[in-house]
N, C-alpha and C positions, 0 to 999 in steps of 0.2 A: 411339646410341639404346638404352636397357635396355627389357627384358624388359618393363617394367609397358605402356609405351606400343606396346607389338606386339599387348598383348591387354588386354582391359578385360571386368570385371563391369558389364553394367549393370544398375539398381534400377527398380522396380517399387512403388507403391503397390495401383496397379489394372495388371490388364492392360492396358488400353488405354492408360494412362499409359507402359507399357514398351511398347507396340508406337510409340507417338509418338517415343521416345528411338531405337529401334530404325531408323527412319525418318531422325530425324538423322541421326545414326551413318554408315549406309549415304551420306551424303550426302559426310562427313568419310571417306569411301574405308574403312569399316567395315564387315565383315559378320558376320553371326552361324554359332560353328561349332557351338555346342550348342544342346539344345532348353529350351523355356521351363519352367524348375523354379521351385515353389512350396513357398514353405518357411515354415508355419503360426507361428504366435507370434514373425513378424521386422514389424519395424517396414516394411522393405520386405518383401516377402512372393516379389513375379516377380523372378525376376531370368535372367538371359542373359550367356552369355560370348562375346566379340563378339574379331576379329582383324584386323588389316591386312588390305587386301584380296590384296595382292602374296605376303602369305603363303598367303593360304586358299584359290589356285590349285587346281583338280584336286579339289577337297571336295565332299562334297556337304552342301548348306546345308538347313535348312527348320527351319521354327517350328511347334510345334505348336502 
């Protein structure tokens, strides 16, 4: 398994559009280890860096 599939950016048009992915995700044994950055003049705007769950052991998680 490489590197890309242990951790993933997910995209965001709206927040709530990234909190629905984020939702998935969590669903596919995904969880989120950083917080919701917003990044002005991107086509996706929210975006989240999301990890296996079996890695993010011991983290602390949250979304702002």
């Amino acid at each position: 398994m490489s590197n890309t599939q242990k951790r993933k950016i997910l995209y965001g048009r709206t927040l709530r559009e990234l909190q629905k992915q984020i939702k998935f995700q969590e669903q596919a044994a995904y969880v989120p280890i950083s917080a919701v950055k917003f990044y002005e003049n991107e086509k996706y705007p929210y975006q989240i860096l999301v990890e296996e769950k079996w890695l993010a052991k011991g983290r602390n998680h949250g979304i702002k």
